[in-house]
C-alpha positions in Angstrom: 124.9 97.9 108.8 121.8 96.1 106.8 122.7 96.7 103.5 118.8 96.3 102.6 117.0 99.1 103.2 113.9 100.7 102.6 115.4 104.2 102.9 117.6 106.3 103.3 117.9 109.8 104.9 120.5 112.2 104.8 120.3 114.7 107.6 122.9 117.4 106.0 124.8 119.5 109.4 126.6 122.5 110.0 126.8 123.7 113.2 123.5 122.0 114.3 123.7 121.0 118.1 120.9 123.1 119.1 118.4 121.4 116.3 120.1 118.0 115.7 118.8 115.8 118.8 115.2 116.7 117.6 115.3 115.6 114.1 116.7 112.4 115.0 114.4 111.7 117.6 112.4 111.4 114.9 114.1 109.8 112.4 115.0 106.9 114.2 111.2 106.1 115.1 111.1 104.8 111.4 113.3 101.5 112.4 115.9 98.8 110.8 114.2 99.6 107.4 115.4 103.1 107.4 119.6 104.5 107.6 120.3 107.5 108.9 123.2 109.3 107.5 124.1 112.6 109.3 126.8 114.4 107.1 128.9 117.1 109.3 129.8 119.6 106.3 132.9 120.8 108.9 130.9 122.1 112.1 132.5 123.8 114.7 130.2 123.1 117.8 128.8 119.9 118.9 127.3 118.3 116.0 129.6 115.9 115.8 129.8 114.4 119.1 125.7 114.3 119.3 125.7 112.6 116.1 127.9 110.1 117.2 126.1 109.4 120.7 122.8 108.5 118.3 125.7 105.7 116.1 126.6 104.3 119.3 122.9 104.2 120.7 121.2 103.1 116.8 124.4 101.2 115.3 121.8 99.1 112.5 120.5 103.1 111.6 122.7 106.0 112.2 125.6 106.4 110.5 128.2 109.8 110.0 130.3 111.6 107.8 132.3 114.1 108.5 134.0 116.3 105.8 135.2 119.8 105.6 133.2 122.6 104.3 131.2 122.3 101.1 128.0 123.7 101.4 124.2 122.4 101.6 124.4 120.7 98.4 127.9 119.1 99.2 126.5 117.4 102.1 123.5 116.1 99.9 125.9 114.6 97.2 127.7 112.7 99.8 124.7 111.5 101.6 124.0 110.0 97.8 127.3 107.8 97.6 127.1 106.6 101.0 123.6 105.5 100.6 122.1 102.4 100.7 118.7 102.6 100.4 116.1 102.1 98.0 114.7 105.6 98.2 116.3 108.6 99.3 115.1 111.6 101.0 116.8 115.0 102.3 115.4 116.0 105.9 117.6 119.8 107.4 118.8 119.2 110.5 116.7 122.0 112.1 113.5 120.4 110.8 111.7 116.8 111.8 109.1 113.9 110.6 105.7 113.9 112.2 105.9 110.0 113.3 102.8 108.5 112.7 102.6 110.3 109.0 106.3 108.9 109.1 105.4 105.4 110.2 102.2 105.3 107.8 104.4 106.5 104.8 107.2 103.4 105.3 104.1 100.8 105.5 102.8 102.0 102.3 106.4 102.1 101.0 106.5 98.7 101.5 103.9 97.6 99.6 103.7 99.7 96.4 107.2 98.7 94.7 109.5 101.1 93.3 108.2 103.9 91.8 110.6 107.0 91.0 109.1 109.8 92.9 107.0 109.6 96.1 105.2 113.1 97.4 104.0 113.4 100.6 102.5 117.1 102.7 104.7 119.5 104.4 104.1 121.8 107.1 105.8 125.3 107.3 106.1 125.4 111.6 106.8 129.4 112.2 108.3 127.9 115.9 109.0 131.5 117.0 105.0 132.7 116.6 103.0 128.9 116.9 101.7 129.2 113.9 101.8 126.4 110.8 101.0 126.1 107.5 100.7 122.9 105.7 101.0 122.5 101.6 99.0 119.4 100.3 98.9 118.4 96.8 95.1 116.7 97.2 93.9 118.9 94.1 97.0 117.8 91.9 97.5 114.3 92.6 95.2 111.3 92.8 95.8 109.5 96.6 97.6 106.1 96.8 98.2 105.1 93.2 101.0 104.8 91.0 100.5 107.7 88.4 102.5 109.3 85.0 102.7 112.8 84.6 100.0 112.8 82.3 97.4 112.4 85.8 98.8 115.1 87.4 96.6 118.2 87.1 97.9 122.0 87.5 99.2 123.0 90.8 98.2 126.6 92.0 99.9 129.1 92.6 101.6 128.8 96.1 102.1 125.3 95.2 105.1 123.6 94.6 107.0 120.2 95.0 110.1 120.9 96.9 112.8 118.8 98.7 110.5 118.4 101.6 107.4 117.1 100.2 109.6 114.6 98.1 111.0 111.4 98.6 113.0 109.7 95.2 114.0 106.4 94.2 118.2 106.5 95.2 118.8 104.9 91.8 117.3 107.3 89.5 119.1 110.4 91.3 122.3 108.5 90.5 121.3 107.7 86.9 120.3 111.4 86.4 123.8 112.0 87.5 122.2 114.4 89.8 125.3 116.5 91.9 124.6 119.8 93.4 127.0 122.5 93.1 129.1 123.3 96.7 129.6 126.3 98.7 125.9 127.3 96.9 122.6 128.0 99.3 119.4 127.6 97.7 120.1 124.2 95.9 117.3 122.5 97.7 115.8 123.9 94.0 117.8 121.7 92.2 117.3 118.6 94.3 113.2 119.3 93.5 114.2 120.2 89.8 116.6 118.5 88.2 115.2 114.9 88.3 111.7 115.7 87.4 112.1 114.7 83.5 113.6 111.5 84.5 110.5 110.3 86.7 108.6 107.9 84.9 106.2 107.2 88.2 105.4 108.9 90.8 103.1 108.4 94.2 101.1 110.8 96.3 100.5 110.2 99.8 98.2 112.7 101.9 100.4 112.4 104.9 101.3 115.6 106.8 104.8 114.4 107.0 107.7 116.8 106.7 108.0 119.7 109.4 109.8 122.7 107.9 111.0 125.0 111.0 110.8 128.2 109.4 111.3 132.0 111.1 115.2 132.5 112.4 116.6 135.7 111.7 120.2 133.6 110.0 117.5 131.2 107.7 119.2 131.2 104.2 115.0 132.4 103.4 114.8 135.5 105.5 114.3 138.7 104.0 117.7 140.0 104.8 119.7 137.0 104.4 118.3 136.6 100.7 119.1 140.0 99.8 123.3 139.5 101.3 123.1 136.2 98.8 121.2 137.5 96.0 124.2 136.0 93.7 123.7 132.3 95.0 120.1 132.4 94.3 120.7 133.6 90.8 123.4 130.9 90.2 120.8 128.1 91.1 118.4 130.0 89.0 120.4 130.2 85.8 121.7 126.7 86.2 117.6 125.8 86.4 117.0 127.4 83.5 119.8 126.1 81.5 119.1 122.2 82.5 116.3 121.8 80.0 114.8 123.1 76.6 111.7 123.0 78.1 109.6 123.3 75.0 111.7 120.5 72.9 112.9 118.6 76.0 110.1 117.5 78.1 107.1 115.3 76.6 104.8 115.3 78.6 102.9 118.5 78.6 101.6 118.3 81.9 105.3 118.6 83.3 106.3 121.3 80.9 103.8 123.6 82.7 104.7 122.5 86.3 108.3 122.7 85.3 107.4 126.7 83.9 105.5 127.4 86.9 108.5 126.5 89.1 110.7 128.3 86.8 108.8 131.5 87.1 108.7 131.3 90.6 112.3 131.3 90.7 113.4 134.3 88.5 110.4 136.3 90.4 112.0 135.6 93.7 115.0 136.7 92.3 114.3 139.5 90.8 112.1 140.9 93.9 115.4 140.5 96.4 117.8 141.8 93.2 115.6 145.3 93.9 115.4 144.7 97.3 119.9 145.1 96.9 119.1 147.8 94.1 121.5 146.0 91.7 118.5 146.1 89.0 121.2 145.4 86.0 121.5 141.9 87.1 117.4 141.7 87.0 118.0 142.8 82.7 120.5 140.3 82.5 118.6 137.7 83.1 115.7 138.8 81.4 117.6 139.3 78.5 119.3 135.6 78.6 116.0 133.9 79.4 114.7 135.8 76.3 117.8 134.9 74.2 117.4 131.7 75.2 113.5 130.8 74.3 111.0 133.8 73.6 108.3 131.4 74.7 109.6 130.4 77.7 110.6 134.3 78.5 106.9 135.2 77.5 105.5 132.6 79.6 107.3 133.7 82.8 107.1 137.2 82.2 103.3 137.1 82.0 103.3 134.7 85.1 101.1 137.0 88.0 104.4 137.1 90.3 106.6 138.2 87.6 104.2 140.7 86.9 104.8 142.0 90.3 108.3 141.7 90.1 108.9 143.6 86.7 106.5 146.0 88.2 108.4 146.9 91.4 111.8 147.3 89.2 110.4 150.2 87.4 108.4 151.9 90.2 111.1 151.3 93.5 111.8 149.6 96.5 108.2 150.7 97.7 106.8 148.4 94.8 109.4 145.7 95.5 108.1 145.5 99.2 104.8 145.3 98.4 105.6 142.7 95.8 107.0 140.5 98.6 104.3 140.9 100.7 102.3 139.5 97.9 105.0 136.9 97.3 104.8 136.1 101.3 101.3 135.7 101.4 101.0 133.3 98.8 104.6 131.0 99.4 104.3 131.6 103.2 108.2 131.9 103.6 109.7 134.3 106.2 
């Protein structure tokens, strides 16, 4: 295989055979520039053997992994050693690339030069109902430059940068020493998280690119599903809030409030689905440590409107909570 590419694209697997064929019909309408590497984190069905029909068909692109069991994240941190490329994106196997935004991103990949972080639009595709919903960052970023964080303006509320809307340069997630912890769901978080303070440029491009399938009833963000792994969401939380000293740590101010914003997002969602499993001691815990930890980082994200909601369905019950992710649904249109 080319050991020059333009990028590479890790397509972590488990037990994907009735998802995979459609992402990398996709994926492989980028070309030689681009390497494909699916990582089989020990599936049981017929991942495997698709995976390798698309290597035989695309030898210059796709290439696989197999491992035993480790998780989203494991999959993600050997995608990173294997690759090649000089930026590196995540894409699920049950989601996809829209292929012209695709095709239009790699030509102006080619002519901007390295830059640490490229963002791009995602769409949230409910399959089940027809419906979409795309996040765009038009009112944060300026279009087609090379910017610092001191451009970026603030995001609102339902907005966020996550792994789909992200693309990063391969070398700065290995200088960050970026490795995501295994056997862990929800560490798509990190991946969006940890890195941020080492980005010294960043692109946007107003591209509708990524297509997040969203709506399953198994989906690690369904309702009942978050509740069953409330633990796993507060590990990635905690391990979020103990990366940085947000207030002493990052310089540039406009990142400290993004960085806040995501933060509070995080400890509302988990407190919401800690009421949701009536475990509300865990909800004081992590109250308490965030407090322990910085009063102005706990006052910031207690006062953040979600938060509010959040606190405010742990003292008045389950009824509360539900409305509160109601409120939560309608603003971060997960299922």
């Amino acid at each position: 295989m080319n050991n020059t590419k333009l990028l590479s694209i890790v397509v972590p697997c488990y037990n994907s055979q009735d998802y995979l064929r459609r992402c990398l019909n996709t994926l492989i309408q980028g070309g030689p520039e681009v390497e494909i590497i699916v990582v089989d984190d020990g599936s049981t069905d017929k991942t495997a053997e698709i995976a390798r029909e698309y290597c035989t068909r695309f030898p210059k692109m796709v290439r696989l992994k197999q491992k035993e069991n480790g998780g989203h994240g494991s999959a993600i941190n050997c995608g990173l050693e294997m690759a090649v490329g000089t930026y590196f994106k995540v894409v699920d196997s049950d989601d996809w690339l829209n292929v012209p935004a695709y095709k239009e991103l790699l030509s102006k990949l080619r002519g901007v030069g390295p830059v640490d972080l490229v963002i791009a639009n995602y769409v949230y595709e409910y399959v089940y109902t027809g419906k979409s919903y795309t996040v765009r960052y038009r009112n944060v970023f300026p279009r087609d430059r090379v910017i610092s964080w001191e451009e970026m303006r603030r995001f609102r509320l339902e907005q966020l940068m996550l792994m789909h809307s992200m693309i990063y340069r391969t070398d700065l997630l290995r200088q960050c020493g970026l490795v995501l912890p295994e056997h862990t769901f929800y560490v798509d978080n990190l991946f969006a998280y940890l890195p941020l303070p080492y980005v010294r440029s960043l692109i946007y491009f107003d591209c509708d690119l990524y297509r997040y399938f969203i709506g399953r009833p198994d989906q690690s963000v369904n309702m009942n599903v978050m509740v069953k792994r409330i633990d796993q969401q507060l590990t990635v939380t905690y391990r979020m809030i103990e990366a940085f000293d947000v207030y002493s740590d990052i310089g540039s101010k406009e990142l400290k409030l993004y960085m806040i914003h995501h933060l509070s997002m995080m400890v509302a969602t988990s407190i919401v689905y800690i009421n949701l499993a009536e475990e509300n001691d865990k909800a004081d815990r992590l109250n308490a440590y965030i407090r322990q930890k910085d009063e102005r980082l706990y006052a910031a994200i207690r006062w953040n409107f979600l938060n509010v909601c959040a606190n405010l369905s742990q003292v008045f019950g389950q009824r509360t909570t539900l409305q509160a992710m109601k409120i939560a649904k309608r603003i971060y249109k997960f299922s």
